[in-house]
C-alpha positions in Angstrom: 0.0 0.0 0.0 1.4 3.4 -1.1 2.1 5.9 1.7 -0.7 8.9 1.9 1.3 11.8 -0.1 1.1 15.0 2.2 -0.4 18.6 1.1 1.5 20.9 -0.3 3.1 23.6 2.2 0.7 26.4 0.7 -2.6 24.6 1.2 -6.3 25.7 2.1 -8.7 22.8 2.7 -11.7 24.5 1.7 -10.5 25.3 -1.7 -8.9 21.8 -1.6 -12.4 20.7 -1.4 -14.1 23.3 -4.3 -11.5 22.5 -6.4 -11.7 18.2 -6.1 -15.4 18.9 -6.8 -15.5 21.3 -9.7 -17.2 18.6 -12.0 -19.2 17.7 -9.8 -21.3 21.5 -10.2 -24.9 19.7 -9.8 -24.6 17.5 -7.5 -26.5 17.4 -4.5 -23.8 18.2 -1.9 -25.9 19.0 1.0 -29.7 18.1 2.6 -30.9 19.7 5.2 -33.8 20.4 7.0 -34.8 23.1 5.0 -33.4 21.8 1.0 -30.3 20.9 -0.3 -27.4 23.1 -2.2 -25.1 21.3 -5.0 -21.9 21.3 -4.9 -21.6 24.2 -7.2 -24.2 26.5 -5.0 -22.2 25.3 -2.0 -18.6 26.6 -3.2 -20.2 29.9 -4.3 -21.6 30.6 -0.7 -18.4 29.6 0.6 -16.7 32.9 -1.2 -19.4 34.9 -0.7 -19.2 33.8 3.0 -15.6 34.6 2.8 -15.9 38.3 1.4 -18.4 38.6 3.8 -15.8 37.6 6.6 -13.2 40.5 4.9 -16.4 43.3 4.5 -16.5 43.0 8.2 -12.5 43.5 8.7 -11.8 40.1 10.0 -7.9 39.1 9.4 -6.0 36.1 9.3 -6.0 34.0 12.4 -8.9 36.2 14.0 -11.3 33.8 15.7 -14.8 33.7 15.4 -16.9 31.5 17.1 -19.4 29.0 15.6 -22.7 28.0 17.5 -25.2 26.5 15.3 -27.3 23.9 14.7 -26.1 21.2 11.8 -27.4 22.6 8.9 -25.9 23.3 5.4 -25.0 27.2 7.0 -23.0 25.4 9.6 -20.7 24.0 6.5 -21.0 27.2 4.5 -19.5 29.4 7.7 -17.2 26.7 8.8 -15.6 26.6 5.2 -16.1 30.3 4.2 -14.0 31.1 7.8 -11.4 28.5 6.3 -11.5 30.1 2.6 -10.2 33.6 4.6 -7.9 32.6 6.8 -10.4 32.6 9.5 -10.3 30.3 12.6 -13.9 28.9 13.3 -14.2 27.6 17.1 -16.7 24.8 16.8 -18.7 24.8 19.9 -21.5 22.3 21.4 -24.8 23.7 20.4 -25.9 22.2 24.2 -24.4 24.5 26.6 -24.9 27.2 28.9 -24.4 30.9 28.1 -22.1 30.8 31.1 -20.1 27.9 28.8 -20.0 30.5 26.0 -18.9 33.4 27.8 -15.8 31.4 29.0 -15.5 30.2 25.4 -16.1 33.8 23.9 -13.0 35.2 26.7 -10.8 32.1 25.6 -10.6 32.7 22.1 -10.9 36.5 21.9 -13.8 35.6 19.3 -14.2 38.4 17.0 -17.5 37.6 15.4 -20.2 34.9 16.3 -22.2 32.8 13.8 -25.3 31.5 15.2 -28.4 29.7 14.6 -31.2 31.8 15.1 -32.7 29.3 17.8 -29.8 29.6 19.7 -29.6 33.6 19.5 -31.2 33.9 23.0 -28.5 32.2 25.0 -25.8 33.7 22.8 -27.1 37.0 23.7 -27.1 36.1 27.4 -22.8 34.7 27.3 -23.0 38.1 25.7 -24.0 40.2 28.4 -22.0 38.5 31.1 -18.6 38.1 29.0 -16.2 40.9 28.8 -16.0 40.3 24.9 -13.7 41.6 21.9 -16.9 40.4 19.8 -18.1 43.0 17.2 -20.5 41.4 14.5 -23.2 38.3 15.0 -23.8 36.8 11.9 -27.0 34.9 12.1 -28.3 31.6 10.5 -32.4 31.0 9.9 -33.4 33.6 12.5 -37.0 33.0 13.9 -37.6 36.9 14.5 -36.3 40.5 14.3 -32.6 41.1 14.5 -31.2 43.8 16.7 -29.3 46.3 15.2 -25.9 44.9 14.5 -27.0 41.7 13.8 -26.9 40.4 10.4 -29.1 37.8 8.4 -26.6 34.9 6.9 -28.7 34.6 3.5 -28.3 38.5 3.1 -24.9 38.4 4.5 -23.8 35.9 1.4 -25.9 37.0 -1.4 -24.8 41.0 -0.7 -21.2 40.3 -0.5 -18.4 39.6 -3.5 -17.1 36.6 -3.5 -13.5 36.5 -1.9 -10.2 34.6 -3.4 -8.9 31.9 -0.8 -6.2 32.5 1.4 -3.1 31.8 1.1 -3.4 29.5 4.0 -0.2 26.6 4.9 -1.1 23.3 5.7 0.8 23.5 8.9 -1.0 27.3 10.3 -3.7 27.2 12.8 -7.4 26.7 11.3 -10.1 25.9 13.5 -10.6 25.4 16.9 -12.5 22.4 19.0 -13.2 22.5 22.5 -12.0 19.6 24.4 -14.3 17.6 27.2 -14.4 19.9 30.4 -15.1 16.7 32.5 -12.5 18.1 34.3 -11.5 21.7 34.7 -12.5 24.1 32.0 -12.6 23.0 28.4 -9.3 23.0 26.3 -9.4 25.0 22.8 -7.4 22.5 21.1 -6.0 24.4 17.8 -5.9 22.4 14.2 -4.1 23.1 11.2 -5.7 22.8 7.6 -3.7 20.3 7.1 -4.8 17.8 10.0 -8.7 17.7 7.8 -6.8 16.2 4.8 -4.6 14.1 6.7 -7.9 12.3 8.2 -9.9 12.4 5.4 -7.6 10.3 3.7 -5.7 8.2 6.1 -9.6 7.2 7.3 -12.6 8.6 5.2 -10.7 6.9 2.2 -8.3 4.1 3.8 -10.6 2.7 6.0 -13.9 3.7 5.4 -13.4 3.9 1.9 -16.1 6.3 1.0 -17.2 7.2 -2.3 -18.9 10.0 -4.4 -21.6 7.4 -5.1 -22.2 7.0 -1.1 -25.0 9.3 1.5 -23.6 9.8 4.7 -25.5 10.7 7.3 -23.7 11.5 10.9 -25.6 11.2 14.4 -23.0 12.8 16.0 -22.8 16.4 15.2 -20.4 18.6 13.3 -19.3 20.8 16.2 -17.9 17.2 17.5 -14.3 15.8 15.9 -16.1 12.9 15.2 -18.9 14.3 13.2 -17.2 16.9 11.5 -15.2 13.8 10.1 -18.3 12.1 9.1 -20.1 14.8 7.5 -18.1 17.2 6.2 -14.4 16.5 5.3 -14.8 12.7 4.5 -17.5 12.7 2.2 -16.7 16.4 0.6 -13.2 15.1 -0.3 -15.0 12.4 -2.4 -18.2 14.1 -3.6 -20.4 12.1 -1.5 -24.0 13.3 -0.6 -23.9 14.6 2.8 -27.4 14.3 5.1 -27.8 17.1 8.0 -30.1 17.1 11.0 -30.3 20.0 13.1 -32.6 18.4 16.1 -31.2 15.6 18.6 -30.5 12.1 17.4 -33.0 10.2 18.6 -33.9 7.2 17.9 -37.6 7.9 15.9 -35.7 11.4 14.1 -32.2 9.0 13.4 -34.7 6.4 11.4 -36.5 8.8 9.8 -33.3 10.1 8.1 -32.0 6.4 7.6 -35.7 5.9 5.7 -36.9 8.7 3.7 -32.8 9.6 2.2 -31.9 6.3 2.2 -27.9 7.3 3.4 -25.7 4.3 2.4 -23.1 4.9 5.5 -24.1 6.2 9.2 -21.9 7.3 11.7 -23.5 7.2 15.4 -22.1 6.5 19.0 -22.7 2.9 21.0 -25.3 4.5 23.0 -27.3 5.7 20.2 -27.1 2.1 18.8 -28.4 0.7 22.2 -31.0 3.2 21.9 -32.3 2.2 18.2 -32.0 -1.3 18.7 -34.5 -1.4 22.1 -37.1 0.5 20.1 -40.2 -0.4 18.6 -39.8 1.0 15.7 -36.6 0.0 14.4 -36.8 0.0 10.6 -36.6 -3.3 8.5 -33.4 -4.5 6.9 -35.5 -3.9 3.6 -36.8 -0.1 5.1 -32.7 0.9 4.8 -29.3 1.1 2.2 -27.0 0.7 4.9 -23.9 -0.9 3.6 -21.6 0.3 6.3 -21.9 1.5 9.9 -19.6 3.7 12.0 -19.2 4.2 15.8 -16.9 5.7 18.2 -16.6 8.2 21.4 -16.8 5.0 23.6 -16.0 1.4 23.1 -18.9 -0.6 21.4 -20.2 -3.6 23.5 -20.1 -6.8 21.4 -23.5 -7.5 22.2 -24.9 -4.3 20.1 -22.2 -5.0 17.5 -23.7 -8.1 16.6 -26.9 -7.5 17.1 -27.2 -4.7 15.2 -25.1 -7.1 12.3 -27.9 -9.8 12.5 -30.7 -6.9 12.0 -29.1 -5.0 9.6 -26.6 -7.5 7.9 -24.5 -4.5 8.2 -20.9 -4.0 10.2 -20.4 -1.2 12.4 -17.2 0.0 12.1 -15.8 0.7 15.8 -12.8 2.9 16.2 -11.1 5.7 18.9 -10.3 8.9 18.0 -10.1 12.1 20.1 -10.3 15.8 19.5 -6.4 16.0 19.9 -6.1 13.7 16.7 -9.3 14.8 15.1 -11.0 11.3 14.3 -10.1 7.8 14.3 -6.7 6.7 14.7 -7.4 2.5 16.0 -10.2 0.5 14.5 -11.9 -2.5 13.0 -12.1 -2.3 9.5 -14.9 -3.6 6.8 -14.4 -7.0 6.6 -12.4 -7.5 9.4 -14.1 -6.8 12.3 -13.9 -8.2 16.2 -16.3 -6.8 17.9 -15.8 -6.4 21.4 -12.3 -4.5 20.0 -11.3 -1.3 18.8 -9.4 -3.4 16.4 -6.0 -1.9 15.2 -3.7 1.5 14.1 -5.4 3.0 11.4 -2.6 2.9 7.8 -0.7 6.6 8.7 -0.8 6.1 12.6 1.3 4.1 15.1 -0.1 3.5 18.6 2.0 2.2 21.9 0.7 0.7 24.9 2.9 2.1 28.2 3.4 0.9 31.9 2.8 3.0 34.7 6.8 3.7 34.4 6.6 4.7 31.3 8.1 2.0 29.3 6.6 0.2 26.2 4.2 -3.1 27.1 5.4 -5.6 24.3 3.4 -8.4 25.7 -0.1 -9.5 25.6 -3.0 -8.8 27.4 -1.5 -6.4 29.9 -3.3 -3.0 30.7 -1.5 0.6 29.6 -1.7 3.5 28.4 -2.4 4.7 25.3 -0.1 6.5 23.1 -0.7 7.6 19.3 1.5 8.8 16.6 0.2 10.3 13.7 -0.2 13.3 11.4 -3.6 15.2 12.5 -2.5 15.8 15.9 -3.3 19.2 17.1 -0.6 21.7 17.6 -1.8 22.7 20.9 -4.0 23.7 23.6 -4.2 27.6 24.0 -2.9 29.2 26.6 -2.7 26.3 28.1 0.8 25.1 28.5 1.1 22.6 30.9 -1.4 20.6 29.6 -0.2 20.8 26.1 3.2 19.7 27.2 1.5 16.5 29.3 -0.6 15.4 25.9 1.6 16.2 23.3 5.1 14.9 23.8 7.5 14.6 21.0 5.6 13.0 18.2 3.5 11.2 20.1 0.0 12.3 22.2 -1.1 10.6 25.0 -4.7 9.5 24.7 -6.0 9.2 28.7 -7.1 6.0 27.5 -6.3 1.9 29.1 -6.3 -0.4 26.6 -4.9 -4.2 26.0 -3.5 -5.5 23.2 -4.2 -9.1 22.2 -2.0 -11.9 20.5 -3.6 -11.3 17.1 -2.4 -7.6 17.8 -6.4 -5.9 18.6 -6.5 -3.6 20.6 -9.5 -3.5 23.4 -10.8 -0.9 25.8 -10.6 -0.9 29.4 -11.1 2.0 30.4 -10.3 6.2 30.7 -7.8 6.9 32.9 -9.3 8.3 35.7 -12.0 5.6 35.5 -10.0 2.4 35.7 -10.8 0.3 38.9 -8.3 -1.3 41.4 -10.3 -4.3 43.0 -8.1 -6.6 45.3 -4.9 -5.1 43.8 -5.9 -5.9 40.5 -7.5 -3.7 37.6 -10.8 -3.9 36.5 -11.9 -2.2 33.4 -15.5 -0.5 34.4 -15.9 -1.0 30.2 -15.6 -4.5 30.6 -17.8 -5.3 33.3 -20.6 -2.8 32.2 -20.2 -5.0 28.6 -21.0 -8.0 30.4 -24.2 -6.4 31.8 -25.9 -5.1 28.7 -25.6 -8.5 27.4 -28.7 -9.4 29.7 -32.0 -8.9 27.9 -33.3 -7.2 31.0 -30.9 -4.5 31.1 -30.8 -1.8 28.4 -27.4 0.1 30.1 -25.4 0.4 33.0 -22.5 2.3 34.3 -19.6 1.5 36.8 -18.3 3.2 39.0 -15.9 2.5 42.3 -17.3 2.2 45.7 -15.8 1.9 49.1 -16.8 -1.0 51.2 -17.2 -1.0 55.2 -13.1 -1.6 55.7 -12.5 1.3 52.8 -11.9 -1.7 50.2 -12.8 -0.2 46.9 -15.2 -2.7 45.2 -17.3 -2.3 41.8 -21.1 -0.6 41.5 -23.0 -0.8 38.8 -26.0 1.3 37.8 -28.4 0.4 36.0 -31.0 1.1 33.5 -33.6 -1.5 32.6 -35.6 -1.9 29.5 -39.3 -1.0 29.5 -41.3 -3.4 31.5 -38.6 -5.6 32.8 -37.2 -6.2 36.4 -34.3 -7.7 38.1 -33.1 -8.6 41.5 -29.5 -7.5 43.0 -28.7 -11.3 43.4 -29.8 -12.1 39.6 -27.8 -9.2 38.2 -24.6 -10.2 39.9 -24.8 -14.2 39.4 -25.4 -13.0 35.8 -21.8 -11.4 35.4 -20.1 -14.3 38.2 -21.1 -16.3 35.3 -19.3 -14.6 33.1 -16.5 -12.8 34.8 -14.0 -13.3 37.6 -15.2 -13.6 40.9 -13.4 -10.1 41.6 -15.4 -8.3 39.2 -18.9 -8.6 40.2 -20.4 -5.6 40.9 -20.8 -5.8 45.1 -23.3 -2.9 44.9 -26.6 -2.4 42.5 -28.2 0.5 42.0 -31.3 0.9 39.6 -32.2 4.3 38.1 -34.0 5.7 35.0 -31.1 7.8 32.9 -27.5 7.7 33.1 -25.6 10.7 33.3 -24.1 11.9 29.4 -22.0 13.9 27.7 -23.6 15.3 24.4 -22.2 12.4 22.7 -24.1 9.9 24.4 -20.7 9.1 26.4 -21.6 7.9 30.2 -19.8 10.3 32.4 -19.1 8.3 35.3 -17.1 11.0 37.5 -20.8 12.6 38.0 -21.8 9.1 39.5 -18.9 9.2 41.9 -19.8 13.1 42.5 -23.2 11.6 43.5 -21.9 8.8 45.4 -19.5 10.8 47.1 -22.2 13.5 48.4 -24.8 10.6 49.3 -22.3 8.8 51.2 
């Protein structure tokens, strides 16, 4: 296989993108909840976006910050900012304005562009942050703007339509907001370079996507992960991308997969657990699924397969991370084990380290996770420290535990901060809460470390069961004794109706030992 050739030093991904599609003029690019633009409409908003961005006396490198809903606007702005030299920062359309006033201070934001719907807590970050923000650019408003705030479709169709940049591949691009699970969110910096690097090292090697496919992305763009999925893999190959603006779930996810009939979809293990425990999960005959995607937590085998049998369609597990941008370990179509995040993706190199720091070259021995690879981010702003502890040398440390089989997968066990020590000996929370969704009682669970009477740490599990069903604490735990170690039973059981989540549908467990902590 021939190596992946890089971009050219002088490069600018969004014209990168116009220009690999200029035969492709009239073809549907983008749908959306409110049409669909070609490719051809879609590169002549992105200029027009662009000399908008220049009317307004944005420079190079000036931040703005973009909060909107997933829409074909959220692709225009994101692009348009990259066609001027403009950094977009990406933010989660589901947080407080108190979020985006720290996010607004962080980045010295010069502009915001914002869904209409979302204009209200915008405008309320805006009143308690000390900002350097001097335009709001808004998408689909649903009233009267104030003065000073500008309509997107009049903002492009006024404006001239700008040249691109004369961007590198290695200078600073966009902006994602790492997880604040801990401490504030990190504004992890990418380089127009790092979209190309994944779009072909995964989009194409792995995923091998291709103009004739629809995508459609449960996760959204303002994630790594989705703005992978639907935007820089299938643009690169003149793919039909699918947009949703409301929440994934599962009745709006199956609409999608029904009426445009997308041939690939990208969603998270939860969502899958989700959509397979419904009622109205669509036939195999309803879909044109021929490929399935999942990351931001490890897939349990029993959803993997499940969803196989239904569908007759893999699903695609694999890690990434906003520090690398998407994917770098994971199955691949045709070769698949579920229950793993399978292995380096072609272009990356991954280690396993001890707790001393040395390289684990056996088998089936828990360490860290270290990747090597060509998307990493070039930093975390202002932030030091904390880029110095994640990115050392070439290589960036995940936070993840993981083992490494003798057929060389590699399997989760566990973030950092979440791994178990039970009798002196880990136990991965990922593994044990695997082994409990594989009861047909149970539709998730969660666990978590408890103390015991003599300060012992032992597991918990909480647990949410499927409509209808019940279960005893003595049937839950001789279910996983059956399965398990003796160690890694869960000691204590705790039933309840919703786990705590991220956005992304990823369990956050360190609110669980918040809770368990204060209830104690």
């Amino acid at each position: 296989m021939r190596p992946t050739p890089p971009p050219p030093t002088e490069f600018n991904f969004a014209q990168h993108l116009i220009a690999a599609n200029a035969t492709r003029a009239n073809k549907t690019a983008l749908i959306d909840d409110a049409g669909s633009l070609s490719y051809g409409e879609m590169a002549e908003k992105i200029r027009h976006f662009a000399g908008g961005l220049q009317s307004l006396g944005l420079k190079r490198e000036e931040r703005v910050l973009l909060l909107m809903h997933d829409s074909s606007d959220w692709v225009v702005a994101f692009l348009g900012s990259l066609y001027a030299g403009v950094v977009p920062v990406a933010v989660n359309t589901l947080l407080t304005a108190d979020d985006y006033a720290f996010m607004l201070r962080n980045s010295r934001a010069q502009a915001v562009l914002v869904s209409g719907a979302l204009l209200p807590t915008l405008q309320a970050a805006l009143d308690v942050a000390k900002t350097e923000v001097r335009h709001v650019v808004v998408s689909r408003p649903t009233g009267a703007l104030a003065q000073g705030q500008l309509n997107m479709g009049d903002f492009v169709a006024q404006n001239t339509a700008a040249l691109p940049a004369s961007t590198l591949a290695d200078e600073p691009a966009f902006w994602l907001y790492s997880s604040g699970s801990t401490g504030q969110p990190k504004g992890t910096v990418h380089s127009q370079g790092n979209l190309y690097w994944t779009a072909e090292l995964y989009g194409k090697g792995v995923l091998d996507l291709r103009a004739s496919d629809t995508v459609f992305s449960a996760a959204k763009l303002f994630f790594a992960y989705g703005l992978g999925n639907a935007l820089s893999f299938p643009l690169s190959v003149g793919a039909t991308v699918v947009l949703m603006a409301e929440r994934p779930t599962p009745q709006a996810t199956f609409k999608r997969l029904v009426d445009h009939q997308p041939t690939v979809f990208y969603g998270a293990p939860t969502g899958y657990g989700g959509m397979l425990a419904s009622p109205d999960l669509p036939k195999k005959n309803q879909v044109a699924l021929r490929l399935c995607s999942s990351a931001g937590e490890a897939l349990p085998s029993d959803i993997g397969e499940r969803w196989s049998s239904h569908f007759g369609c893999e699903i695609i597990d694999g890690i990434g991370s906003t520090e690398m941008l998407h994917v770098f370990l994971s199955n691949r179509p045709g070769d698949v084990r579920y229950g793993t995040t399978g292995k380096a993706v072609p272009g990356y190199e991954v280690q396993l380290r001890g707790e001393d720091g040395s390289v684990i070259s056996g088998h089936d021995e828990i360490g860290d996770l270290f990747i090597q690879g060509p998307s990493s981010a070039l930093m975390y702003w202002n932030n030091r420290e904390k880029s110095r502890n994640t990115f050392q040398g070439v290589w960036t440390q995940s936070g993840d535990k993981y083992t490494r089989d003798a057929d060389g997968y590699y399997t989760y066990a566990g973030r950092n901060d979440d791994m178990l020590k039970v009798s002196g000996i880990y136990v991965s929370p990922f593994e044990v809460e695997s082994t409990l969704v594989q009861h047909p009682a149970i539709l998730e669970a969660a666990v978590i470390g408890k103390p015991d009477t003599d300060g012992l740490t032992k597991t918990k599990a909480f647990i949410v069961l499927k409509a209808g069903q019940s279960l005893t604490h003595e049937e839950v735990k001789a279910f996983v004794k059956e399965r398990l170690a003796p160690y890694k039973y869960p000691r204590f059981i705790e039933f309840v109706a919703e786990l705590p989540k991220t956005a992304t549908g990823k369990i956050q467990r360190f609110r669980l030992r918040d809770l368990e902590k204060h209830s104690a």
